[in-house]
N, C-alpha and C positions, 0 to 999 in steps of 0.2 A: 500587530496585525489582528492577533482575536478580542482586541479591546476592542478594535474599533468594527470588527464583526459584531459582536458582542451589543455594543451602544445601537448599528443598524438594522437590529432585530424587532419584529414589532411584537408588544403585549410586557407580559410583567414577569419574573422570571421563569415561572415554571413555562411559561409559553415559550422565551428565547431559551431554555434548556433542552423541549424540546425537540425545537426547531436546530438548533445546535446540534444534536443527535441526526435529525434526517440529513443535514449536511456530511457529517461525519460517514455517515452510510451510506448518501450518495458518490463521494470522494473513493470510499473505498470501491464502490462496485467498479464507478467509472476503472480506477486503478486497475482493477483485474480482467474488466472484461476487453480493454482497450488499451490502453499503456503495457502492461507487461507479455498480454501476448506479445506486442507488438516488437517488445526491447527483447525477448528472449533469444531468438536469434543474433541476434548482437552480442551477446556476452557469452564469456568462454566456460559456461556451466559444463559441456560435451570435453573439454580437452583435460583429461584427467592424467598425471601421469605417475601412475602406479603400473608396475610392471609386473604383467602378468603372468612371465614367467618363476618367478620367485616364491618357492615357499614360505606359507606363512609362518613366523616365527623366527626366521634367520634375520 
């Protein structure tokens, strides 16, 4: 897959490296500003079970 990213990039390399980079950083923003708010309700990061009762050390 990033070969052929890679190959459909235009200019010489420093050009497709970086273009390669604005991808890589638009991928990421997308990622956080829209995909994982979106999934965090969905996963069980909230359900913790550590018992609050218990002192630490026993």
């Amino acid at each position: 897959m990033y070969g052929w990213i890679w190959r459909h990039l235009p200019g010489n390399v420093w050009v497709k490296a970086l273009l390669s980079l604005v991808l890589v950083v638009a991928a990421v923003y997308m990622l956080f500003q829209y995909v994982f708010p979106w999934a965090e309700p969905l996963l069980p990061f909230g359900d913790v079970t550590v018992d609050e009762g218990m002192p630490a050390g026993r």
